[in-house]
C-alpha positions as CSV (number, residue, x, y, z in Angstrom):
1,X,40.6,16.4,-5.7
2,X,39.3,16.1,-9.0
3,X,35.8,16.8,-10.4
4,X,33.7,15.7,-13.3
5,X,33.7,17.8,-16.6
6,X,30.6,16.8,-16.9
7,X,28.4,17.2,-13.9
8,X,31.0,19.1,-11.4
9,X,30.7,17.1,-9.0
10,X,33.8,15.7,-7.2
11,X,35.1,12.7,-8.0
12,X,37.8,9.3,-7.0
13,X,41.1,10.7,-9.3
14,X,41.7,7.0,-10.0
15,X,38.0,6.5,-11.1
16,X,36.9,5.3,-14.9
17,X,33.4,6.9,-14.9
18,X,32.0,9.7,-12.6
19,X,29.8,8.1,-10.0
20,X,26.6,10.7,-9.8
21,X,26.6,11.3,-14.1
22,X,28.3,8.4,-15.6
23,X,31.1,10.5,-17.8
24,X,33.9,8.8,-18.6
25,X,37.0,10.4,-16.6
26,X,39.3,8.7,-18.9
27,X,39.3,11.4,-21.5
28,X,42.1,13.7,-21.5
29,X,40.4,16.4,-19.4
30,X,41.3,18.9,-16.8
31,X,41.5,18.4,-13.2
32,X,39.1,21.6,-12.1
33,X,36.3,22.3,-13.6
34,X,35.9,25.7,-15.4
35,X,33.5,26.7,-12.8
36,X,32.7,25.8,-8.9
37,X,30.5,22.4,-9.0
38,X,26.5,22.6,-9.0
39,X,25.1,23.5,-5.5
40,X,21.6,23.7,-6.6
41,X,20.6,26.3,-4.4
42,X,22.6,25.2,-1.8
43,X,20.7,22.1,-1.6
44,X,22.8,19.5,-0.8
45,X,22.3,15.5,-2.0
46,X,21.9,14.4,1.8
47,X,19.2,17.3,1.7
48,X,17.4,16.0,-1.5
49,X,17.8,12.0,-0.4
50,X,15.8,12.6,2.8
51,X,13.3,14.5,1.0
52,X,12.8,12.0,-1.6
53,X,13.2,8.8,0.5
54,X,14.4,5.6,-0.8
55,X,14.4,6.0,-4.8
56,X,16.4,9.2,-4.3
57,X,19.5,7.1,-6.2
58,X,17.4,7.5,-9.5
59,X,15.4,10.9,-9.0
60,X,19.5,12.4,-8.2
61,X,20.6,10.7,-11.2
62,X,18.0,12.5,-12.9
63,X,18.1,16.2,-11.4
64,X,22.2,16.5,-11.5
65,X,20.6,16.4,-15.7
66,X,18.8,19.5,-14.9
67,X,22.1,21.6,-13.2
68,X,25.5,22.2,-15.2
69,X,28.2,24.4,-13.3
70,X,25.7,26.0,-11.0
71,X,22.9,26.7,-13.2
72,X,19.7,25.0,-13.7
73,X,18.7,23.7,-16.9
74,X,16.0,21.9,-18.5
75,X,16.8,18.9,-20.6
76,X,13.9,16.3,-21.1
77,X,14.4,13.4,-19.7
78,X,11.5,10.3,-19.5
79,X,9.9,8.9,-16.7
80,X,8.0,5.7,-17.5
81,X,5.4,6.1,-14.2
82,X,4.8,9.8,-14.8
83,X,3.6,8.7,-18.3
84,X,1.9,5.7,-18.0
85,X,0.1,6.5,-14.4
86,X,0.9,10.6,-14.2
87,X,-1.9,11.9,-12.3
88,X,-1.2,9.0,-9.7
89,X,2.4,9.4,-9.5
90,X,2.1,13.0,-9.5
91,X,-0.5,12.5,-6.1
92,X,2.1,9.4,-4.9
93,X,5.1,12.3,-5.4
94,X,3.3,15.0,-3.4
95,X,2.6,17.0,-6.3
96,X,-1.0,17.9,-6.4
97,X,-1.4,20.7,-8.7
98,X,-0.1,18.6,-11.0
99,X,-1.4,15.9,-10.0
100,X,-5.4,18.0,-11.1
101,X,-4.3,19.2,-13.9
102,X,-3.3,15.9,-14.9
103,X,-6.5,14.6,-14.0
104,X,-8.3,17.0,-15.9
105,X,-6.4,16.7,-19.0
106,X,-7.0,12.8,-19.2
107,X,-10.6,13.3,-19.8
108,X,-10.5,15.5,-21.7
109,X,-10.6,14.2,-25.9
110,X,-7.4,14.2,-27.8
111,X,-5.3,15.9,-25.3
112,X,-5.2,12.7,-23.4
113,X,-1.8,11.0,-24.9
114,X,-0.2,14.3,-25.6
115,X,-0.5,15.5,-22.0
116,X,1.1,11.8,-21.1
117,X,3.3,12.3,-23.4
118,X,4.3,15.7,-21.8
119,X,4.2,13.9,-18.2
120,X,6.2,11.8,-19.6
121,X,8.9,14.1,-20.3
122,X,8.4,16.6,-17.5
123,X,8.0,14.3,-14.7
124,X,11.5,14.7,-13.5
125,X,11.7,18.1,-14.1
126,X,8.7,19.2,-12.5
127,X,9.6,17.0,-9.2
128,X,12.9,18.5,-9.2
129,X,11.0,22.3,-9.1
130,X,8.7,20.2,-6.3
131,X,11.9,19.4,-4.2
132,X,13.8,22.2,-4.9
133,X,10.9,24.4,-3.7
134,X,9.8,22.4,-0.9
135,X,13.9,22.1,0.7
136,X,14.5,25.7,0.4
137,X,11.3,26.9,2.2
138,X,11.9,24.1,5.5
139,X,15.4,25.2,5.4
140,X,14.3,28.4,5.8
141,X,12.0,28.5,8.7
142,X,13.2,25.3,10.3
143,X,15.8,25.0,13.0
144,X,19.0,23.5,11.2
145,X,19.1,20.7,13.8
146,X,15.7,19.5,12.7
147,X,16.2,20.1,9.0
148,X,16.7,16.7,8.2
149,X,14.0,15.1,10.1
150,X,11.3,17.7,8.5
151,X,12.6,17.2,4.9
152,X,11.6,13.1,5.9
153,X,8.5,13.9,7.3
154,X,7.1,16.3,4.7
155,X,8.8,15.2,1.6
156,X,8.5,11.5,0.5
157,X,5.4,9.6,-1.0
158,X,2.1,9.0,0.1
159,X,1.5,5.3,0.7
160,X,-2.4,6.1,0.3
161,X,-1.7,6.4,-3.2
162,X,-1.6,2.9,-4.7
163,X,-4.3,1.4,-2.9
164,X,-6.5,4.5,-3.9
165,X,-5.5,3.7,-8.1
166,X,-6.0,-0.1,-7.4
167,X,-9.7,1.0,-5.6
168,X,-10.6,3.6,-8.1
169,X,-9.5,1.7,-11.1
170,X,-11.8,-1.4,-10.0
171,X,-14.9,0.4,-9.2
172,X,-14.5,2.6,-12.1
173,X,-14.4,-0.8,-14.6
174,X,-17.2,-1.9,-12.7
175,X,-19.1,1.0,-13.4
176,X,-18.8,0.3,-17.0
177,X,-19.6,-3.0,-16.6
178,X,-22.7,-2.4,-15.3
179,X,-23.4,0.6,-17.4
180,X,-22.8,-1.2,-20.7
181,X,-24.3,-5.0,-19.5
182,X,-27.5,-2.7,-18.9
183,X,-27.2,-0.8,-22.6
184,X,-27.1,-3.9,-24.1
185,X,-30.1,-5.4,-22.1
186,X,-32.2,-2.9,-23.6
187,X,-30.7,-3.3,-27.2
């Protein structure tokens, strides 16, 4: 079996380009890796895709960035929703300390587009802690036949969450409709 130099993971010998990192295996490289493949934490991809749900395809993409050889490691990567809607995807996500402090920081003067810039590119990152965090703890307290079906039923998004941005968003432009049609009334 061969793995990627890259990533660790194991890989087709006869493959072009490693299917979980996108190296190219046609490089003159060995066929073990220096060290034993990333585990992260013993948390295994089937572990981490019914946690996630149905995006879990991109979010793995993103957190096999964040693990080389068995070790975690930060590298910044972008996600566009965590920028442009952060405290929303952060609530959608399950992440709700996040999710306040993000909510917080986008009142608040000048910090606004540096902390979405920072959401931006710690979104991945921090979900990865999220689901990291979140796997370990069911797989410790929960039966390992019903692992699986608790990482579903806790992990994943909350549908709530769109409806509740489209509802806010529209009552909070209406608000300043009504607040500035009545300052100019007066004027």
């Amino acid at each position: 079996m061969a793995f990627c130099v890259n990533c660790g993971q194991s890989v087709d010998e006869n493959g072009n380009f490693c299917p979980h990192c996108g190296h190219n295996m046609q490089t003159a490289a060995p066929k073990e890796p220096t060290s034993p493949p990333p585990q992260r934490g013993d948390i295994t991809n089937d572990e981490y895709i019914s946690f996630i749900g149905p995006k879990a395809h991109n979010y793995l993409f993103q957190f096999n960035k964040f693990m080389r050889y068995g070790f975690e490691d930060f590298k910044p990567t972008w996600h566009w929703p965590a920028f442009l809607v952060g405290p929303w995807w952060f609530l959608y996500r399950k992440l709700y300390l996040a999710a306040l402090i993000a909510f917080v920081a986008c009142w608040i003067p000048y910090v606004n587009f540096l902390a979405k810039i920072g959401f931006g590119l710690l979104g991945n990152y921090l979900y990865f802690k999220h689901c990291n965090q979140k796997i370990a703890s069911i797989k410790a307290t929960c039966p390992p036949e019903h692992v699986n079906l608790t990482l579903s039923h806790v992990g994943g998004t909350n549908g709530w969450v769109p409806v509740a941005a489209v509802i806010v968003s529209v009552l909070v432009a209406f608000l300043f409709m009504v607040v500035f049609a009545g300052i100019s009334y007066y004027y």
